[in-house]
N, C-alpha and C positions, 0 to 999 in steps of 0.2 A: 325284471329288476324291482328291487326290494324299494318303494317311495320314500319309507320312512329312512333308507338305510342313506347314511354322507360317506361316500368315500375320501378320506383325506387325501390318497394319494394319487386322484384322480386330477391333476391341473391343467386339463382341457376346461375344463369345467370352471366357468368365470369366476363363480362363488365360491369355489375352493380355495380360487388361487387370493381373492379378495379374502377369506377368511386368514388363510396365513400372511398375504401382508401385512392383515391389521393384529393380531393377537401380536407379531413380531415388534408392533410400534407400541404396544401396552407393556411385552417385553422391556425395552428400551426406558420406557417409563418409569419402571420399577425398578430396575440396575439404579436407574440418576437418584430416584428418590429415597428407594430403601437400602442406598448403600451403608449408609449412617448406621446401619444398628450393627452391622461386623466389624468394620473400621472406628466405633467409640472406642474400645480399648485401646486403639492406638494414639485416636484424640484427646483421648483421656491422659496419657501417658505423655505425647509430645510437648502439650499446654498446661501440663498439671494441673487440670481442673477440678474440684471435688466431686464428691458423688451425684451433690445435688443440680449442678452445673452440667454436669455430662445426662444426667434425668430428664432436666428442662429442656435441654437442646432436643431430647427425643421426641418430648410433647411440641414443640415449635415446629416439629417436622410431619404429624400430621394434623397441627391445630388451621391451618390454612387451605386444606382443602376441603372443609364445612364450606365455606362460603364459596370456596372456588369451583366446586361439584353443581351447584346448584346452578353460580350464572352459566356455569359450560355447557348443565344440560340446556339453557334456554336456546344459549347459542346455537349449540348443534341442532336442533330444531329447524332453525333459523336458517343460516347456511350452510348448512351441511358438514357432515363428517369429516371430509376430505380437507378443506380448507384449516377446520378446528383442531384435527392430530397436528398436521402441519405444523400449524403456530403455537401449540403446548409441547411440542418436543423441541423446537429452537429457544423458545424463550426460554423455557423450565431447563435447556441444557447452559443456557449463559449466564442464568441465575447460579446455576449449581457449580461454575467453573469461579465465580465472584466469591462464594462463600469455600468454595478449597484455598484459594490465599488471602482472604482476610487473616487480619493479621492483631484482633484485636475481639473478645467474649463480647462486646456489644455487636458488632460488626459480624459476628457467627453467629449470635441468637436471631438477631432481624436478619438476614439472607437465610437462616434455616427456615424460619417465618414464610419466608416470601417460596423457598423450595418448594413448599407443601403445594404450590400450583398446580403442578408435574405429575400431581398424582391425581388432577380429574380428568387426566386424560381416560380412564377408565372411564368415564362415560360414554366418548365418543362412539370408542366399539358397540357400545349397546344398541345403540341407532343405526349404524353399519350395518353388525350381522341382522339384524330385526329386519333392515332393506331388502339384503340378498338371500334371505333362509325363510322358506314357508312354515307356519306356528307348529309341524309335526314334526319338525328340525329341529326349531328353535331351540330346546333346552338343550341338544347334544351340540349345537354349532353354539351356542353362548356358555357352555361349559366349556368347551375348547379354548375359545377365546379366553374367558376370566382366566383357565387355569392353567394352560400355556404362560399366559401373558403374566399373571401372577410369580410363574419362575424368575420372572425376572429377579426376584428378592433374593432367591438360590444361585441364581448365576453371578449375582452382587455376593452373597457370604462366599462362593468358592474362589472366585478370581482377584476380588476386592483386597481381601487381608494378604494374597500373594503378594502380589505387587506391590503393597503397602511393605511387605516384609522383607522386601526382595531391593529396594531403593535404600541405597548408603543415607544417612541421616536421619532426621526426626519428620524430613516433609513426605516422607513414604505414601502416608495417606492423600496430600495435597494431588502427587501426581495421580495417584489408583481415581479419583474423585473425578480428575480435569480428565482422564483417557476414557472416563465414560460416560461423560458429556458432552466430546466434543462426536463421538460415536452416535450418541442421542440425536446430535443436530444434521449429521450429514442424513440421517435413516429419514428424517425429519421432512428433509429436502426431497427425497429420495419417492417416499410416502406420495407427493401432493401428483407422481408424474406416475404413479402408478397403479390407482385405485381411482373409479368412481363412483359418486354415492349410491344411484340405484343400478339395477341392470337395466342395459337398452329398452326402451319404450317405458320405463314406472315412471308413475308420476310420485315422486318424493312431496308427502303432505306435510303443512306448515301447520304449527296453533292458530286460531283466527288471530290471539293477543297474545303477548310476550309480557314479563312483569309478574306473572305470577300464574298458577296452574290454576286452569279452569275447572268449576264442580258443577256439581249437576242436580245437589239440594239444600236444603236450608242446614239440614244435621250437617252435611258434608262439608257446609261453608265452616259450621263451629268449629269441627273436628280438625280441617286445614290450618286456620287459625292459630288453634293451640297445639298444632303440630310441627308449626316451626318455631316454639317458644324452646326446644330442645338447643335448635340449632345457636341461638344467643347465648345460652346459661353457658355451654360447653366451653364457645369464648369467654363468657365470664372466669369459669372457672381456672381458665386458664391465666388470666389477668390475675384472681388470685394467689393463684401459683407462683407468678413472680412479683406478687405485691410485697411491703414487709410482715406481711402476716406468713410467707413462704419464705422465695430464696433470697425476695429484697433489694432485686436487681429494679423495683423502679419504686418510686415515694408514693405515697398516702395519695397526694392530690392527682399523679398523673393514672393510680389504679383508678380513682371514682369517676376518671373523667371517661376513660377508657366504659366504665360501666354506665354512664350517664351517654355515650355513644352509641354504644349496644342498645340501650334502652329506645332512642330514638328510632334507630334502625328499625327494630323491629315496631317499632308506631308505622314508621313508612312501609314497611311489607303489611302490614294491618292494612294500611289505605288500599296499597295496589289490590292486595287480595279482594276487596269490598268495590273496588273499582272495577276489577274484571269480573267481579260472578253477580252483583247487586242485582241483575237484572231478574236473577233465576225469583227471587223474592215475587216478582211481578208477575211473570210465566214463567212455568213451572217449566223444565224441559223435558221436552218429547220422550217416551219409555226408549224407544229406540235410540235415543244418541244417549242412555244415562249409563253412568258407572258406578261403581262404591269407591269412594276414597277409603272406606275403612278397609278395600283391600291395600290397598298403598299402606296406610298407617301401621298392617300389622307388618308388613312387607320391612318397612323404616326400624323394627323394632327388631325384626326378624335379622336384618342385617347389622344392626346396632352389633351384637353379639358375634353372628359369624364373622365378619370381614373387620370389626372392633378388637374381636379378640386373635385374630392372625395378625395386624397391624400391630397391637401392642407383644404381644408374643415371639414375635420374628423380630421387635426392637430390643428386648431387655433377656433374651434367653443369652445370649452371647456373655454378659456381663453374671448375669447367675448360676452358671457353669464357672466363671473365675470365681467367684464370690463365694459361693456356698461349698463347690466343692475341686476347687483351688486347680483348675483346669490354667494351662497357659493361653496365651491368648489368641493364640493363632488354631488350638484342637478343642478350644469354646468355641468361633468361630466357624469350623467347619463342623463341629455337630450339630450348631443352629442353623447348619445350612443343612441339614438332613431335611427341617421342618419343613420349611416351604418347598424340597422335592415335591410333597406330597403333592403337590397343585398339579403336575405332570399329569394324574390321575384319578386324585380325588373330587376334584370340583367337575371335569367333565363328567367322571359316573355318576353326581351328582343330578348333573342336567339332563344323565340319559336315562337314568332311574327314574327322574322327574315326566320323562315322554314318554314312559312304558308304564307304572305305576301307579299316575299321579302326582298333582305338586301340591294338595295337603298331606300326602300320604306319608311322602316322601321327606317332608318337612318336621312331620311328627315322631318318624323316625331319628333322623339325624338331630336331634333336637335331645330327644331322648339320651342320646348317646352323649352328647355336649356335657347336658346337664351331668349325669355319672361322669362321667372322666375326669372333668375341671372337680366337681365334688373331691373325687378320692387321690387327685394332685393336693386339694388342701389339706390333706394330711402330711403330707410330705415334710422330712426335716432332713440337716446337713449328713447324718447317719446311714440313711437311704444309699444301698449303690447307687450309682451312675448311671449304668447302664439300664434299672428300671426305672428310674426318672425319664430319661433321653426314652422309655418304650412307650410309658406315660403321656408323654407330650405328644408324640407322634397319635396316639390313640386321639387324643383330644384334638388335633390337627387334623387329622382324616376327620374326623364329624365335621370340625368347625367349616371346612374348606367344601366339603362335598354341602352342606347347607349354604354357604354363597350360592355353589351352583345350582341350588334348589331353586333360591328366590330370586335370580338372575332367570332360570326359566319359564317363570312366570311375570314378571316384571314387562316384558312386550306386550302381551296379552293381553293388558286390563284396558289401553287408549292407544292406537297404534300409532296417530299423529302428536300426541304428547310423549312418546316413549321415553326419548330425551330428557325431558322434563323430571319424569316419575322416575326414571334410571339416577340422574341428579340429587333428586331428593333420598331416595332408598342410599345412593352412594355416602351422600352425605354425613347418613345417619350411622354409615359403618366407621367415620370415621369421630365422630362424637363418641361411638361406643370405644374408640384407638383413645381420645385424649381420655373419657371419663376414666379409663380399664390403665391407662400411665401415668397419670394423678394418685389414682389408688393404688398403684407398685410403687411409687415416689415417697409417699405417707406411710405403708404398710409391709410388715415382712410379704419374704415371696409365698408363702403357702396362704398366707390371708388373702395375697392379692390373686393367687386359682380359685380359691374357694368363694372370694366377691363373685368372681368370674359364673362360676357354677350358680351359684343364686339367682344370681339376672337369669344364666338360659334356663332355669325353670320356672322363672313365672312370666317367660313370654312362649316355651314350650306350652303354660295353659292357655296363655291367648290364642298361639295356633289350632289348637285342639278345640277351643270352643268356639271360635268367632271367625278363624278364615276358612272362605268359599271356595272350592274347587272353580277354576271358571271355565264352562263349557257353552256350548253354542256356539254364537258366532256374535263378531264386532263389528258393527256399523261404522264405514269409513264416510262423511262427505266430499266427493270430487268437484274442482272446480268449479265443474258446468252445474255445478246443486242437487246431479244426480247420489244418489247413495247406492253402494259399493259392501255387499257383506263378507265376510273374513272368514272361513273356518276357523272355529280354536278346537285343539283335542288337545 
């Protein structure tokens, strides 16, 4: 038998059946969170809201899981997987059943806000499969997972607008919203009695400290630093989105306080970070326990783009397809539910190109691809058939999606006891890339906002190509007992 080979359909086999439990709960995830971008036409229509209202709602929806990715990775670190899906699928589904009957655009902007939670469940899995898949798996079992579980967007555009259509009245959407989050919560339930974190006898490794991710040099300390200054501005920017300088929905004093808050925040991750690594200043750490944070950092940038630009993508194609070229709302709908099929495929060959290949190889490739394709979307006008826009988007969907599962395949590999952590922060940063990339569709026609798109993936296609490391060898684990434990990576 082939080592490298995962049979799916094998579930004797603990880790299989562990794999499809959990990509099914990242499923679930993604139905509650990214129902919102098939169902705004109908929100849009039931509430009469304007264009720029039903925009803001979309950025509200993944402006809250910047923050929420990050503490989940530390969590899941922390207590593990199991307990961490558990409580972001109940919670994230009782939040999302509060904002289907609010009954009032305040009361839907903060519960979409607060939605955005729901969507780090995506880190948990990274830790998961990273537990039960040896590193010659990893990138074909965490493209599984991203890209399975990623359907869920697609199982949200095809079912979502039914039922929303299919329901006498204007609350059509209220119930499509409530039946798949209370769905969310039982899976939820369901989840914590049927998965454990490692397989029988691993020892599940912890960070020594929690608060912020440990480095391993003086460069790496600067670099961490100004690597989370992304994660505040995106919030910023999203405050100015709804300041009066934007839709206006909040006054002058309460935007700066809001920014005089960010500001503070990130002083207090400044301290933790200085708190947990000060020491490296003193003694240097060991060659054997060191890493490069500048692979994390292109990783963050890497995902900015890919998982930025499928989060905004899968939110505002629905509404671009009515808008530009005057689609009803229910066959806009299910052609942006074409896009995110792609995950079915793209993001696993993604991860399994990545463990045959390479994952700069691999990276450089699809990279490639991103850049061309969003490029020659921003030519694109109302003139254009349909049917080579909708072929257009799919091109650019397949790069963009099989590049998650590029840097999802490398993302275990760099700290095996921080996984969690660095999966957090790379998530993060996809979703920074989701508000920066729906700010600019907000502000900007839609072929300006592909071709912003295209610009970013090519001057971080040159970062990949000149600055990120293939990582081979092996990773130094410390166990308990102070012995060390080496890793194969390939």
């Amino acid at each position: 038998m082939n080592p490298d080979r995962v049979n799916l359909l094998d579930l004797k086999q603990a880790n299989i059946r562990i794999l499809h439990y959990t990509w099914f709960a990242f499923f679930m995830t993604f139905v509650v969170w990214l129902g919102l971008g098939p169902l705004m036409p109908f929100i849009k229509s039931a509430l009469e809201l304007s264009d720029q209202q039903a925009k803001v709602l979309l950025i509200l929806n993944v402006a809250m899981t910047i923050p929420a990715r990050i503490v989940v990775g530390m969590l899941v670190d922390k207590l593990g997987p199991r307990i961490m899906y558990t409580a972001i699928l109940v919670l994230g589904g009782l939040i999302s059943i509060a904002f289907a009957w609010a009954d009032s655009y305040q009361q839907l902007a903060l519960l979409r806000f607060l939605s955005g939670f729901i969507g780090a469940g995506f880190v948990v899995g990274i830790r998961m499969i990273g537990e039960w898949f040896p590193a010659r798996q990893t990138g074909f079992a965490q493209g599984i997972y991203g890209g399975w579980g990623n359907f869920g967007s697609a199982g949200a555009a095809v079912t979502l607008p039914f039922i929303a259509a299919n329901v006498e009245g204007p609350d059509g959407w209220r119930i499509a919203i409530t039946v798949a989050a209370v769905a969310a919560i039982l899976y939820g339930i369901a989840y914590y009695f049927l998965v454990s974190d490692t397989p029988k006898g691993s020892t599940y490794f912890k960070p020594k400290k929690t608060g912020a991710m440990e480095v391993t040099s003086r460069g790496d300390l600067i670099l961490y630093a100004l690597m989370n200054l992304p994660l505040y501005l995106a919030l910023g920017l999203l405050a100015w989105k709804l300041s009066p300088a934007g839709l206006g929905l909040i006054d002058d004093s309460f935007t700066y306080a809001i920014y005089g808050f960010l500001a503070a925040l990130y002083g207090v991750q400044l301290w933790k970070i200085w708190h947990i690594n000060a020491h490296i200043l003193k003694e240097p750490v060991p060659e054997l326990h060191r890493y490069k944070f500048r692979q994390v950092a292109i990783l963050d940038w890497a995902y900015l783009v890919t998982f930025g630009t499928e989060l905004a993508v899968v939110s505002m194609l629905a509404m671009f397809y009515v808008d530009w070229f005057g689609l009803s709302k229910v066959n806009a709908a299910l052609l942006a539910g074409v896009y995110p099929f792609l995950n079915l495929v793209a993001r696993p060959g993604g991860g399994w190109i990545s463990d045959r290949l390479g994952r700069k190889r691999t990276l450089i490739i699809v990279f490639a691809g991103i850049t061309a394709s969003f490029l020659t979307l921003g030519l694109v006008n109302p003139d254009w058939p349909v049917w080579l826009v909708v072929l257009l988007t799919l091109l650019g969907g397949l790069f963009s999606k099989a590049g998650s599962g590029a840097v999802y395949a490398m993302v275990p590999l760099i700290k095996r006891r921080m996984t969690g952590q660095i999966a957090g922060m790379v998530g993060a940063f996809g979703n920074v890339g989701a508000v920066l990339f729906l700010t600019v569709n907000s502000i900007l026609e839609y072929d300006q906002f592909f071709a912003f798109i295209g610009v970013i993936a090519g001057i971080v296609f040159a970062l990949i190509l000149f600055f990120l490391e293939e990582p081979s060898g092996q990773i130094a684990e410390t166990l308990p007992d102070g012995t060390v434990q080496l890793i194969d990576v390939k």
